[in-house]
Every structure is written in structure tokens, then in C-alpha cells.
N, C-alpha and C positions, 0 to 999 in steps of 0.2 A: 600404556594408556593410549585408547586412540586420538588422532588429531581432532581439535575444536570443531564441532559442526552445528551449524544453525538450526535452532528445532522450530522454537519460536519464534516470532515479535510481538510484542505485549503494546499498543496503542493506551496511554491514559487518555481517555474523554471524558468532557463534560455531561454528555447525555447519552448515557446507555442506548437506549428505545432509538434514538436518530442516529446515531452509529452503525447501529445492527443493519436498521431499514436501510443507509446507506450503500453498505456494503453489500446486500442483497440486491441492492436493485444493480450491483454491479454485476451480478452474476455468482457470487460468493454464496454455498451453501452450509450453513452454520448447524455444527456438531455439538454434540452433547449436551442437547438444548434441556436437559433438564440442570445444567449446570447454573446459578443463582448468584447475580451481581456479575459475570463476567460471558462474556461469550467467544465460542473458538470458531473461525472457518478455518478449511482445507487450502493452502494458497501454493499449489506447485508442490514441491516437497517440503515445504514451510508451511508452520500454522500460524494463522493471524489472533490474536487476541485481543480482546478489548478489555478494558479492566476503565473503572473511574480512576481519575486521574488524581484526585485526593488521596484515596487508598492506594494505590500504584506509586506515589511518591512517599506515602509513611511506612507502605511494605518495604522498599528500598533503602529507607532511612537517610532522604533525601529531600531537602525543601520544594515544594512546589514553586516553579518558573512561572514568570509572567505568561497566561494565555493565550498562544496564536503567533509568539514571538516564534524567531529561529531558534529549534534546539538543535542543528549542527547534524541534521540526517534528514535526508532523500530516501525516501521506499521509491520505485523502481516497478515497472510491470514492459517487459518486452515484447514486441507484435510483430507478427510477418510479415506486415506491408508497413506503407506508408499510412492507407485507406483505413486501416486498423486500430491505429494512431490515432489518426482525425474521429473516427466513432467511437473511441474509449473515452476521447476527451469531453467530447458532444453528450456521451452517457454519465459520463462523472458530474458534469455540471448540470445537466435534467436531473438528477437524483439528491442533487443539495451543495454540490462541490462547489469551488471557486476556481475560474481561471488563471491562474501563475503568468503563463509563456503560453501564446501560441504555438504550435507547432511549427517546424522549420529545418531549415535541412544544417546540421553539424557541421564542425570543422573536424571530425574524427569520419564521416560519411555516413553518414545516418541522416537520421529525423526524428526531433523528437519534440514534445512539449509538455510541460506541467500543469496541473490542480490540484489545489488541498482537499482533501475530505473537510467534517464539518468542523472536525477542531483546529483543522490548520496545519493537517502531514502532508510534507509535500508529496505527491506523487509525481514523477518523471514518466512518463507513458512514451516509449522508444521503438524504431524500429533501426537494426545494426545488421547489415549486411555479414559482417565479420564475428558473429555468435548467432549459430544456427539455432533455430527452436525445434523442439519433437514433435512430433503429433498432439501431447499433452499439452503444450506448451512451456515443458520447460526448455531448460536455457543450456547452453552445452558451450563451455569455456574450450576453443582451439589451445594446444601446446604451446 
């Protein structure tokens, strides 16, 4: 059997429609748009899902949490600069986000800051000297 690999992340929201718009205005190009109640983009070699979050907790057979609390996960988007950083955060929050953390430089040597989308996922928006990015943007773990 091969090792666990990440295909998905399944986001439960409150509002389909401002989800979608959200993450488009991030730059996120959303697939198999004839797909109904749920929508998928392309995130790196990960897809992003959004699913309602009522249904996404009775799929799992799991009570729905208070909304907007911490559910104990950071999603993550890595950048080549610092500059990169600074306009992802500037863009997250023009398109409906909320501010977390300012940007700022690490105790691990980086820089990075956070915003929620509109349901309240945090996103860490980073730049790490010490995990190169491709041309794609994905992310390339050193030995």
C-alpha cells in the first residue's frame, strides 16, 4: 500500500456563493464547475474543497462546532518573498478576509502573517528562506 498522501482539503462554510467568490478573487481557478452544492479548485498539488458546513459535519458523523472558533488547523500558502507576503495578505482582506497577525519576521527566519477566509480558516501566508518554491509554486521539503 502506498504512503498517505494529501489529495484533498474539504473547507465546511456557511455560504457557498462567498466562499467560491472569495477564493477566486484569490487567484484560485475553480473545476468541475458543473459540480452542485460543493466546489473544488486546483491548490498546488492539493485540491481545495468547499462543501456546506452542516452537510460536511453530518457527512463525517460529526457534530457541528461553534462557528469561527479554533478548530486546531492552519492551511498555509508559501511565497518567494517577503513582498509576496505583504500582497497576499492586502489581497485576502480586499476580497472579504480578516486580519489574524500582521506580517513579521520569525523566530525560525522567515516572515509570515495570517487571515481567515470568510468562515474563519486561518491562513498563514509565509515566506521561508529554508523550503524552496518551483516555478509553480509548489513547496520542496530539504532532507
Amino acid at each position: 500500500m502506498p504512503p498517505l498522501h494529501l489529495s484533498l482539503v474539504t473547507l465546511g462554510v456557511g455560504d457557498l456563493a462567498r466562499a467560491i467568490a472569495f477564493y477566486e478573487a484569490l487567484g484560485l481557478e475553480r473545476k468541475v464547475k458543473g459540480a452542485t452544492g460543493a466546489a473544488f479548485f486546483m491548490a498546488g498539488g492539493v485540491v481545495l474543497s468547499l462543501y456546506p458546513r452542516h452537510e460536511l459535519a453530518a457527512d463525517a458523523g460529526v457534530l457541528d462546532g461553534r462557528h469561527g472558533s479554533f478548530g486546531g488547523i492552519a492551511l498555509a500558502c508559501n511565497r518567494a518573498s517577503r513582498a509576496e507576503v505583504d500582497t497576499t495578505l492586502i489581497r485576502a482582506v480586499a476580497a472579504g478576509g480578516r486580519a489574524l497577525r500582521p506580517a513579521q519576521p520569525t523566530f525560525w527566519g522567515g516572515y509570515s502573517g495570517y487571515v481567515a477566509d470568510p468562515d474563519g480558516y486561518p491562513w498563514e501566508i509565509a515566506h521561508n528562506p529554508g523550503f524552496p518554491l518551483a516555478a509553480d509554486g509548489r513547496i520542496s521539503l530539504p532532507e
